[in-house]
KOLMAR-676911 format. One record per residue: residue in three letters; x, y negated, z of N, C-alpha, C in turn; residue number from 1. Coordinates in nm, 3 decimals, always signed. Example, Ala and Ser with C-alpha at 12.3 -4.5 7.8 and 13.67 -1.06 7.14 Angstrom:
2
    r     n_px     n_py     n_pz    ca_px    ca_py    ca_pz     c_px     c_py     c_pz    k
  ALA   +1.319   +0.569   +0.780   +1.230   +0.450   +0.780   +1.320   +0.330   +0.780    1
  SER   +1.285   +0.225   +0.708   +1.367   +0.106   +0.714   +1.290   -0.003   +0.787    2
***
This chain:
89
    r     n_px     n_py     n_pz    ca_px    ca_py    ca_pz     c_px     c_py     c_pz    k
  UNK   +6.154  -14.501  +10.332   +6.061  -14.397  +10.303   +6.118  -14.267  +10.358    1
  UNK   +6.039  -14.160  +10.362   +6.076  -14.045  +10.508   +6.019  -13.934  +10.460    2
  UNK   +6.082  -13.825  +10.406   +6.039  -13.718  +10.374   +5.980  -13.609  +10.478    3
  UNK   +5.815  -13.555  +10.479   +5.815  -13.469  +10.614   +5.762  -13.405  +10.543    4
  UNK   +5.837  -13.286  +10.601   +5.798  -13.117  +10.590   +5.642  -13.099  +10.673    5
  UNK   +5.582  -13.013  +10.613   +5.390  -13.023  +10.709   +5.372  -12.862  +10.672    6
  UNK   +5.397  -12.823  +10.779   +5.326  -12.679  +10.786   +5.231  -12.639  +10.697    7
  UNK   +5.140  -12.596  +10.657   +5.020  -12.534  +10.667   +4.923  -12.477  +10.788    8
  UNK   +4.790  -12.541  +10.773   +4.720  -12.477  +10.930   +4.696  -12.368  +10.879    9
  UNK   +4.640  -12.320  +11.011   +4.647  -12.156  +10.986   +4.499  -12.154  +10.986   10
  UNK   +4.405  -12.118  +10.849   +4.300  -12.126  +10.864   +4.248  -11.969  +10.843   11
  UNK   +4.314  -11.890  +10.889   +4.258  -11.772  +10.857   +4.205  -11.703  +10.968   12
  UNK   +4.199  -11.773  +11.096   +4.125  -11.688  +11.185   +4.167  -11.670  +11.322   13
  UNK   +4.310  -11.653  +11.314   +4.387  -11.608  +11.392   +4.441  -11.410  +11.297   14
  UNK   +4.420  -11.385  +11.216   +4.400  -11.237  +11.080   +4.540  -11.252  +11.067   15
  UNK   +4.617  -11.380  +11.112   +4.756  -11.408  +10.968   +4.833  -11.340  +11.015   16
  UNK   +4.916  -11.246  +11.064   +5.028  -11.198  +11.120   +5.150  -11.261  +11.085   17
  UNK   +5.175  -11.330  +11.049   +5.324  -11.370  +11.050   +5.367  -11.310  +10.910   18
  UNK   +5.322  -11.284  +10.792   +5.422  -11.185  +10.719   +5.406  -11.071  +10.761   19
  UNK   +5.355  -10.994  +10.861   +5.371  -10.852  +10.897   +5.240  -10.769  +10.830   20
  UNK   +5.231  -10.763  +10.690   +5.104  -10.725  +10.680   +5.131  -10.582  +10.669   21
  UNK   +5.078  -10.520  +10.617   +5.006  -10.338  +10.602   +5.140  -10.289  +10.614   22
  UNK   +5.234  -10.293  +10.498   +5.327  -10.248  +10.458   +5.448  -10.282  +10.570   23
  UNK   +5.433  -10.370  +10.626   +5.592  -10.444  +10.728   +5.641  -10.331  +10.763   24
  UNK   +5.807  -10.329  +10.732   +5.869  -10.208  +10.824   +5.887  -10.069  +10.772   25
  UNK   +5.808  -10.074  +10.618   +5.847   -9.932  +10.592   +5.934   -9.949  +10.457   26
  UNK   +6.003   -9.843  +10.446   +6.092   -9.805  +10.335   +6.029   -9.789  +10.227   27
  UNK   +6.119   -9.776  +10.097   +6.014   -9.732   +9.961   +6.093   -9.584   +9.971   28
  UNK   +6.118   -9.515   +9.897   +6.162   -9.347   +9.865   +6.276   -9.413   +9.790   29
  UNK   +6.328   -9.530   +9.701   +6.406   -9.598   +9.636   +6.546   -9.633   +9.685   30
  UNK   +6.429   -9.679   +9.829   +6.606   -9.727   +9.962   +6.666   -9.605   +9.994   31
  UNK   +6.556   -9.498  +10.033   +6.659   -9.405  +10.064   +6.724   -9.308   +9.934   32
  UNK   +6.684   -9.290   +9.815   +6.755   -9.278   +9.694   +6.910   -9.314   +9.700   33
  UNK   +6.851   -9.469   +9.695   +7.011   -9.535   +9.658   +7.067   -9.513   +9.771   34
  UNK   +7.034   -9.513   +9.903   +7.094   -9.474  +10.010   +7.231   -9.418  +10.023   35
  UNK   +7.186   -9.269   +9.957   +7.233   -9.097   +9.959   +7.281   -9.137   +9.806   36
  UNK   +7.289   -9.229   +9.708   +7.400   -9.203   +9.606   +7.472   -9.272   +9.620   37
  UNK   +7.517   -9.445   +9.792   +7.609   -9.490   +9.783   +7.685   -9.402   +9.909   38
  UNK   +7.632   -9.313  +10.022   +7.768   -9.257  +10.026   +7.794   -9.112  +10.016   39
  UNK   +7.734   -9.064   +9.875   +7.799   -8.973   +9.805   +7.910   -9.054   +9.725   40
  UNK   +7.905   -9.194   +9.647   +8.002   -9.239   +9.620   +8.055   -9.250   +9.717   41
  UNK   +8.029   -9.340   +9.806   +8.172   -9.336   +9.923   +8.270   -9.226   +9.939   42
  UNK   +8.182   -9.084   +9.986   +8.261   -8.925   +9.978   +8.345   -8.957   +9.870   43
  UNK   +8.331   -8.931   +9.709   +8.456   -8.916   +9.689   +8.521   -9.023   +9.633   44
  UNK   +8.502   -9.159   +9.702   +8.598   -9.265   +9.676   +8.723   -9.206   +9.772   45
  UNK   +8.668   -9.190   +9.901   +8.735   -9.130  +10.011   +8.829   -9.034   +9.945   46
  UNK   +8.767   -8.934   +9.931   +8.835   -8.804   +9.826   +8.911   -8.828   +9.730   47
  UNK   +8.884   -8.925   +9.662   +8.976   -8.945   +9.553   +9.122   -8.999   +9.569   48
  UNK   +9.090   -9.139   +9.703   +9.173   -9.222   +9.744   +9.319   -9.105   +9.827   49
  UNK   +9.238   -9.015   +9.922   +9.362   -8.922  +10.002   +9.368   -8.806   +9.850   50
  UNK   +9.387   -8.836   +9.740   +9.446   -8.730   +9.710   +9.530   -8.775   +9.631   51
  UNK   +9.560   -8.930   +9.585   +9.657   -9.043   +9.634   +9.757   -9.105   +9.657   52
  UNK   +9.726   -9.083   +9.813   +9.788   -9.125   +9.882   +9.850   -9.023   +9.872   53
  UNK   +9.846   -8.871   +9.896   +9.942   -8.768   +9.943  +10.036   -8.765   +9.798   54
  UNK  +10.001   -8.789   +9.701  +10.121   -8.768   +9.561  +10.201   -8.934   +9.586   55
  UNK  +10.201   -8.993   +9.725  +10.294   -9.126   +9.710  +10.382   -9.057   +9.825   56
  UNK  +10.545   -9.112   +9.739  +10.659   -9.065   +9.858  +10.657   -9.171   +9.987   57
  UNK  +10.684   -9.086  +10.070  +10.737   -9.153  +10.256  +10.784   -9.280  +10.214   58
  UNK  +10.870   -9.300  +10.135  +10.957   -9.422  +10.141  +10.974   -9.500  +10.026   59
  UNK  +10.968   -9.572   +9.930  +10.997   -9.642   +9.825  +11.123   -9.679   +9.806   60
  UNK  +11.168   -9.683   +9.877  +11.287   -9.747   +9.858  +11.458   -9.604   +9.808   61
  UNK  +11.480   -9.596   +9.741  +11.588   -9.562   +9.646  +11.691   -9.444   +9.785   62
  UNK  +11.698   -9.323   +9.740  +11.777   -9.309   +9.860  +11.924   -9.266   +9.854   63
  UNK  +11.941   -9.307   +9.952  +12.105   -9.332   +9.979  +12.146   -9.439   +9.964   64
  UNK  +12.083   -9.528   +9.814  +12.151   -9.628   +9.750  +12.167   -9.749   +9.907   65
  UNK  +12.034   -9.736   +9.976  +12.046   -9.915  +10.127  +12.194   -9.881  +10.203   66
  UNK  +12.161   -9.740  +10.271  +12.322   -9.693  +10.283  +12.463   -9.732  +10.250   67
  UNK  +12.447   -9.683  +10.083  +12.569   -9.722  +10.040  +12.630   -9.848  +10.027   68
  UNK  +12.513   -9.925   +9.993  +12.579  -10.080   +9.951  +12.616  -10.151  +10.085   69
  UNK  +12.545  -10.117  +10.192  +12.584  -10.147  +10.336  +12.735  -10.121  +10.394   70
  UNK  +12.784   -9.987  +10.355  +12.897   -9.940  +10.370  +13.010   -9.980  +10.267   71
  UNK  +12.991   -9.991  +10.180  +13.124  -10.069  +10.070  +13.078  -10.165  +10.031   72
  UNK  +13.169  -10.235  +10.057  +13.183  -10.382   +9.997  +13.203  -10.375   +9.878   73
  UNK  +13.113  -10.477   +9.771  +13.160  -10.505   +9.639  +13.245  -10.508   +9.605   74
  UNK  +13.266  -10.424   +9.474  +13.384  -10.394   +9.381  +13.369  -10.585   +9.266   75
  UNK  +13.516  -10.645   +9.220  +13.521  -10.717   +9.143  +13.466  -10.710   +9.029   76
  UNK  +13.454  -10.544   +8.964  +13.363  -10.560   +8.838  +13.229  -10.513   +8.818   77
  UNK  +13.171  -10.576   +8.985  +13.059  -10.614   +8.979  +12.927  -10.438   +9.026   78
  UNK  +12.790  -10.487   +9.025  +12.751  -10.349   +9.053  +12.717  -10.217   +8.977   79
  UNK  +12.721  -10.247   +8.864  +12.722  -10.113   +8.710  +12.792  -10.099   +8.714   80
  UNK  +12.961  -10.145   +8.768  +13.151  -10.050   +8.758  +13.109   -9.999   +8.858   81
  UNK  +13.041  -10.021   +8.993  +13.078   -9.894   +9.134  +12.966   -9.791   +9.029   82
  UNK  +12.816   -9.822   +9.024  +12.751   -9.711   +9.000  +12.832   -9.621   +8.892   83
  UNK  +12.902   -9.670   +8.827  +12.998   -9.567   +8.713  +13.106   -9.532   +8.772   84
  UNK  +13.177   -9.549   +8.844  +13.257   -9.484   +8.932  +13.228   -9.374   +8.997   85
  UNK  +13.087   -9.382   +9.060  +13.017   -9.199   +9.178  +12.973   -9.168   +9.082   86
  UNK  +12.965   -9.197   +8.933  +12.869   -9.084   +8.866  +12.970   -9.014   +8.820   87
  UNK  +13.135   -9.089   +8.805  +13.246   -8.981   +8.787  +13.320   -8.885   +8.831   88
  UNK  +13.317   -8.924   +8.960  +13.368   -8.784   +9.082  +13.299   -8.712   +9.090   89
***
């Protein structure tokens, strides 16, 4: 058994446009509403996001500390005896 899909004839005349009736193609006042309030949100997502970014430092990473541990080799009692050692000189 064979399932078939069957158009509909077109008994209207040749009148049917396809879907394109009166209205095809125009906007409501709604689209462009929401339009103009998603990128006023956008503006200050934007705005919000660079003001941000500028209160985040250049670098994350700890400074001096990549330096130092590069340059001296571990002390035996481990890494809390060096950090208490430079906080004494």
């Amino acid at each position: 058994m064979a399932l078939v899909a069957v158009q509909p004839s077109n008994t209207n005349d040749g009148n049917d446009k396809g879907g394109q009736g009166e209205d095809f193609g125009k906007s409501s006042p709604v689209g462009l509403v929401l339009l103009i309030v998603f990128f006023i949100a956008v503006f200050f997502l934007v705005k919000s996001m660079n003001k941000h970014i500028k209160g985040l430092p250049a670098s994350f990473d700890e400074p001096g500390e990549g330096a130092a541990e590069a340059a001296e080799p571990s002390s035996p009692s481990g890494p809390s005896g060096s950090k208490a050692s430079k906080k004494k000189d």
